[in-house]
C-alpha positions, 0 to 999 in steps of 0.5 A: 461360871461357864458350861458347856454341853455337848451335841452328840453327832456320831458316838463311837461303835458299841462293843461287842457287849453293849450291842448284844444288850442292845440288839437282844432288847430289840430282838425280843421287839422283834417277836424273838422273845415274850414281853417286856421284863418287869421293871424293877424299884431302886436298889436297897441301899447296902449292906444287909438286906431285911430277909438277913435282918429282919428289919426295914431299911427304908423305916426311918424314911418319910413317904412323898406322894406324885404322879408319874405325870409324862404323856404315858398312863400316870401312875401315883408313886409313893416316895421313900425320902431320907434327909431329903433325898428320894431314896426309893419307889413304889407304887402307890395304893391308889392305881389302875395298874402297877407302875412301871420302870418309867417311874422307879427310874424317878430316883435316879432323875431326881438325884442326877447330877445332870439335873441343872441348877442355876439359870443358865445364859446362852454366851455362844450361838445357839446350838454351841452348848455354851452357857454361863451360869447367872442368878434368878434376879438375873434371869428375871431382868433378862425376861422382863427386858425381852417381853417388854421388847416383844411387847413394844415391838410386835404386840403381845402376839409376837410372843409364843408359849410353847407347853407339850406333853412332858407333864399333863399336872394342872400347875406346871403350864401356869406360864400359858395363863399368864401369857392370855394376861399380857394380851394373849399370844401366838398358839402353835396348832395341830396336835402333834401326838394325836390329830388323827383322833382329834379330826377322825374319831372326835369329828364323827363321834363328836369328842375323842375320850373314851376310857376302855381299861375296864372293857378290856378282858370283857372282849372276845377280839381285840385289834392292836391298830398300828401300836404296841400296847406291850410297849405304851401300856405295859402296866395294864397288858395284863388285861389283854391277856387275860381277855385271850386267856378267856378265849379271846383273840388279839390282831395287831396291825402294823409293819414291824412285828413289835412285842405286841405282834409277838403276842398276837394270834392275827398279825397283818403288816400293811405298807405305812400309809395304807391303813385306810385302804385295809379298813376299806376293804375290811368294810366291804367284806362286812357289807357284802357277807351281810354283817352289818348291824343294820339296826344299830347304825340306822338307829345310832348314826347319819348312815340313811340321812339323805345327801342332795346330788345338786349340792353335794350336802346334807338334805338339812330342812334348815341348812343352817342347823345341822341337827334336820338331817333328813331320811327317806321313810319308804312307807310313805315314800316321803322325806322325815326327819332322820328322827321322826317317831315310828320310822325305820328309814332307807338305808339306801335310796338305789332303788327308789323314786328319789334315786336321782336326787339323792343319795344316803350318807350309807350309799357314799361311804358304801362307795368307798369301801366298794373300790377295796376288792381283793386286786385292789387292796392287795396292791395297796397294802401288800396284804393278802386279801384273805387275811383282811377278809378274816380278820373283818369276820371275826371282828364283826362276828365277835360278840364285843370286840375292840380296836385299839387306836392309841399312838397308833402310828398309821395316825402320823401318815398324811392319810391319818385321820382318814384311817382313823375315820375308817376304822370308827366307820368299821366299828360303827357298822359292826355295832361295837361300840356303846356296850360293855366290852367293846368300843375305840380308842383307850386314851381317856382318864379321870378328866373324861369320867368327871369334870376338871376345872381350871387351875388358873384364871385367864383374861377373857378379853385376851387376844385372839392370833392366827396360829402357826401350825407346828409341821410349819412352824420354821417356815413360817417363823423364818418368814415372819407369818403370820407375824414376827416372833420375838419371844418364847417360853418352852416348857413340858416339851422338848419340840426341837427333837420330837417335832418333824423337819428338826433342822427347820425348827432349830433356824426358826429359834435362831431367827427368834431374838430371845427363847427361854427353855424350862427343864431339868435337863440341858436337852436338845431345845435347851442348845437353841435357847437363850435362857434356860432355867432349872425347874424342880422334879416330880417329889420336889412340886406341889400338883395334881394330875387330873387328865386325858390319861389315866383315871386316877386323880393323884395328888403331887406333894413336894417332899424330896429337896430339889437340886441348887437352884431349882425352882417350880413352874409356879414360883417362876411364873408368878416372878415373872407376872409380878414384873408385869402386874399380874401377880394376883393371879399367880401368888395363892397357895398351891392348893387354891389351885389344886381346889378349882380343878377338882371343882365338879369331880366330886372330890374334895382338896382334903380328901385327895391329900389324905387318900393321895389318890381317887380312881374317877371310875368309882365315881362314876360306876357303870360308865360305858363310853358313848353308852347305847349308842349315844354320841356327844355329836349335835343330833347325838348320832355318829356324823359319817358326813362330816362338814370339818373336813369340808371345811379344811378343803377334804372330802366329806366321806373318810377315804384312802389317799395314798402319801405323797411321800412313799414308795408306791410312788416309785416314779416320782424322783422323790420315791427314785432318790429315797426308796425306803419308808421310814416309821418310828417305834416308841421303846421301853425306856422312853416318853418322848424324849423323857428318861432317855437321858437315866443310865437305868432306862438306857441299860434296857434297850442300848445306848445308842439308837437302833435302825431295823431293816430288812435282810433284803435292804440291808443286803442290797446296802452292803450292811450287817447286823451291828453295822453304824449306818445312817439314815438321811434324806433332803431334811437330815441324818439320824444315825444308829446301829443296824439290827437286821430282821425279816421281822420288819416289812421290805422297803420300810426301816424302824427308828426309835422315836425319842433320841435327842441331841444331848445323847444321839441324833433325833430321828426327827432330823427326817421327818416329814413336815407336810402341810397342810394335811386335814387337822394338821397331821404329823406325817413323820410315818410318810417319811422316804429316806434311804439309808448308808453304812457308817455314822 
């Protein structure tokens, strides 16, 4: 049995109706309107409801437990079934926060009639939608066949397996493991979502996971720093309100005046790609007025270790251990180690006797900031230095305050992990973090409160590839670098919508002979596979979520019978590793695996099926990240020099390098043929590219993507408010519907991140893919593009 799935190039024009649906939903983005509304569960069915009868509807149900597992805050949803169908959704007992209308809408994903069914083998060319439908023993032949082949022709480094963030469950990724059994295989580098914390926050304090929910309403200032936490954190906003209900204040920074900015009492739009300029000068202000918590970071971080002039390096007693940093003690007026009993070091050695031999760590990263003055600032950023100044008070002078970095899109800008860096080197000025109330960053969960073990084992003698980094990746796969690729596994991503320069990595997977995409849905890297095979849904799987996001352990029960076909990862990868003699490790009961990864948290298998749920912050009372000051670094301080960045060829010091790709640049002919920033903006009804698809989710924001742009660009375009228009530039088009606000800064356009070919255009068909940027960047946020009428 044939099928055939369609790429959506252009739609037709929305009526009048559904664009007023659309634009409001945007509008109230635009600070036109409050937050968000709240997300409603699945209807009842019909007929009269319990206030008329008195009686449960959903009494003869049976609940199934799951974790609403996506790259987002993995709430546990309890499940109404009847005759094996998912007939409603609630939040279950165990959460940190109500779940939101991601995880009601878990009933029309599992019951719709997109979902696919049966394996299904590519009959036209990649990218044509045609395939045909084939049986599972089929399918495993093919893959037998084409992994014997990558094997017999290139090594088992010629195979990639390809995971994402679409499910962060410890059983879903089972094929990675199995591809360290059959000789180790060809990894993707770079982390796409966040490497400007990986290489910025994670360099200097040492690791990147810092769990703040509980701080959050205990702060007097809080800074949203280039994300939209109404949006990204919709469940727990509620306790950043109620930090200003307190007396609080929220600033949020960032170019479009999202639902967040909307909420805010300080709102600041810098030009994307100059975040590190406005830290900078936030710093200055904090040295010149003298805010400095001067005993906190000459107690708590590298800023009075001294840098030898000659080498531009640390002055290590042993150069080979970077644990001897050394200070100078002005008492004695001799060189100590930085953590030397009865010591209070210089902070800086200007003025002393050893001024022309070196310099403190505090000295360089002072030097930075100095170059931030109010003429300066102001003409990087757009930004009046007023503004910044008063921000930088209130910040510093706020007894526990907070800067928010996750998803922040001044991450995926060229300069990101240096804005990133500079605004950790603020707070470590200012003294705000290691106490209750104060800190950075929020993307942590229960694997960051206590241990998680590993599902599955892997083969210790496994190989050992150079990888590709993803901003390259159909560069290099088109040009065999480092080596041929002749087979991929794609699961828990949709890389072909969401990684930058889509059209590069829709080639590469045609140059690639045999690509195989495990989904629910036909989706854009599904149209440029070769094999695509039907895996079951969150109630149809044996799981657990114990991860990076939020703080509960959750259980994932399979209760809900799956569509067709429909088999879980696991089943498919232990098929797989049968053909090759690795079945023992893939064949144990799910809840073997379940067991190793609670190993170390303190919670036991049995527990977690009868509660469904553990919240890891009562397994761990008092848990303050980084508490008093104390850094997962070598010397247990925070390392403002940082030999990482040396080592990728990058300045040692965080600093502002302005984007390559932007229209500050205005001489360049790049800047000259493409005048506009683009930035990208994650919606209410999205994660990633997940429920993008569900009518339920697409009824919030429109059925079609929007492109905000100023009055002053679109008038200059000849467009109007719900014009089709296109944005484009050498790498692609992405086309939407113009929503024309003053609300988004001249010479920048927002688009929606998470449309894919199977319902619109990607926006990645523009992104930029730079390469290579310090810890692999995505630079989709240092994109020019100019911008036409029509689709």
């Amino acid at each position: 049995m044939s099928q055939r799935f369609e790429i959506i190039e252009n739609e037709p024009k929305l009526s009048r109706r559904a664009f007023v649906g659309a634009a409001a939903a945007t509008a109230a983005a635009a600070g036109l309107a409050g937050c968000a509304p709240a997300a409603e569960p699945a209807k009842e069915p019909e007929g009269e409801s319990l206030a008329e009868t008195g009686e449960d509807p959903f009494a003869d149900c049976s609940l199934v437990y799951g974790c609403c597992s996506p790259e987002c805050q993995h709430h546990l949803l309890k499940g109404y079934v009847r005759d094996g169908k998912l007939v409603k959704v609630e939040s279950g007992e165990v959460n940190e926060s109500p779940a939101c209308a991601r995880g009601f809408a878990r009933v029309e994903m599992c019951n719709s009639e997109k979902r696919l069914t049966k394996p299904l083998k590519l009959v036209g060319k990649k990218g044509s939608g045609d395939f045909e439908e084939i049986s599972w023993d089929e399918a495993y032949d093919l893959i037998e066949e084409k992994i014997k082949y990558a094997l017999d022709n290139g090594g088992s480094q010629s195979i990639i397996v390809q995971g994402g963030s679409g499910n962060f469950s410890s059983l879903t990724s089972s094929m990675s493991a199995l591809g360290s059994w059959l000789g180790g295989t060809t990894a993707i580098s770079g982390n796409f979502c966040c490497a400007g914390i990986d290489s910025g926050l994670g360099t200097v304090l040492g690791s990147r996971t810092t769990p703040l929910r509980n701080e959050l309403e205990k702060a007097d200032y809080i800074i949203a720093w280039g994300n939209n936490p109404v949006v990204t954190m919709t469940s727990y906003f509620n306790r950043f309100q109620k930090m200003m209900d307190n007396g609080g204040t929220l600033c949020t920074i960032d170019p479009f005046y999202s639902e967040t900015a909307d909420q805010s009492q300080e709102w600041i739009q810098p030009w994307p790609g100059t975040d590190s300029a406005v830290a900078l000068a936030m710093l200055k202000v904090v040295i010149d007025e003298g805010l400095t918590d001067e005993e906190y970071i000459l107690a708590h971080t590298t800023a009075p270790c001294l840098v030898d002039k000659k080498t531009n390096a640390p002055a290590f007693t042993d150069p080979s251990d970077d644990t001897t940093y050394q200070v100078y003690d002005p008492a004695t007026k001799k060189l100590v180690a930085h953590d030397a009993a009865g010591v209070t070091p210089a902070l800086s050695v200007a003025d002393t006797d050893i001024a022309d031999q070196y310099v403190t760590i505090y000295d360089l990263v002072k030097a930075e900031a100095d170059k931030w003055g109010k003429e300066a600032v102001e003409a990087e950023t757009g930004v009046a230095y007023d503004d910044i100044a008063r921000i930088a008070r209130d910040y510093a002078k706020a007894d526990k305050a907070i800067i928010i970095q996750n998803m922040g899109g001044y991450q995926r800008t060229e300069n990101g992990a240096y804005a990133t860096a500079t605004q950790v080197y603020l707070a470590l000025f200012c003294g705000h973090i290691g106490h209750e109330g104060d800190g950075m960053y929020d993307a942590g969960g229960s694997a960051a409160l206590v241990p998680s073990g590993a599902a599955f084992e892997t083969n210790p003698d496994a190989g050992q590839f150079e990888a590709i980094p993803f901003p390259h990746f159909g560069e290099m796969v088109l040009q065999d670098q480092p080596t041929k690729i002749n087979f991929m596994w794609v699961d828990c991503g949709n890389p072909v919508a969401q990684m930058p320069n889509t059209n590069m990595w829709k080639q590469a997977l045609e140059h690639i002979p045999f690509v195989v995409k495990v989904d629910h849905f036909m989706n854009s890297t599904g149209l440029w596979a070769d094999l695509v095979l039907p895996n079951t849904a969150l109630f149809e799987t044996p799981n657990i979520t114990h991860s990076a996001r939020s703080a509960v352990i959750s259980i994932s029960e399979a209760g809900v019978t799956p569509p067709g076909e429909a088999k879980t990862d696991l089943e498919i990868t232990a098929e797989v590793a049968k053909r090759f003699g690795f079945e023992k490790y893939f064949n144990e009961d799910p809840s073997v695996y379940i067991s190793r990864v609670l190993e170390g948290s303190g919670v036991t298998y049995d527990e977690l099926v009868e509660k469904k749920g553990v919240n890891a912050w009562d397994l761990v009372p008092g848990w303050i990240a980084y508490k008093d000051g104390n850094f997962d670094t070598s010397t247990g301080k925070a390392h403002l020099w940082v030999q990482q960045w040396v080592d990728e060829g990058f300045p040692p010091i965080a600093c502002h390098q302005r984007p390559v790709e932007h229209p500050l640049n205005a001489d360049s002919d790049l800047a000259k043929k493409y005048p506009l920033a683009a930035v990208q903006r994650k919606t209410r009804h999205q994660v990633h590219t997940i429920f993008n698809n569900l009518e339920q989710m697409l009824a919030m924001d429109g059925h079609k993507p929007i492109i905000v742009l100023n009055p002053e660009d679109a008038t200059a375009r000849s467009i109007a408010m719900g014009d089709d228009i296109t944005v484009y530039n050498d790498r692609g088009e992405h086309s939407g519907v113009a929503l024309v606000t003053d609300h988004v800064k001249k010479g920048v356009v927002v688009l929606q991140n998470g449309w894919d070919d199977t319902t619109a255009s990607p926006t990645s068909n523009v992104t930029n893919n730079a390469w290579p940027t310090l810890g692999t960047i995505h630079c989709c946020n240092s994109t020019l593009v100019e911008v036409k009428k029509g689709a």
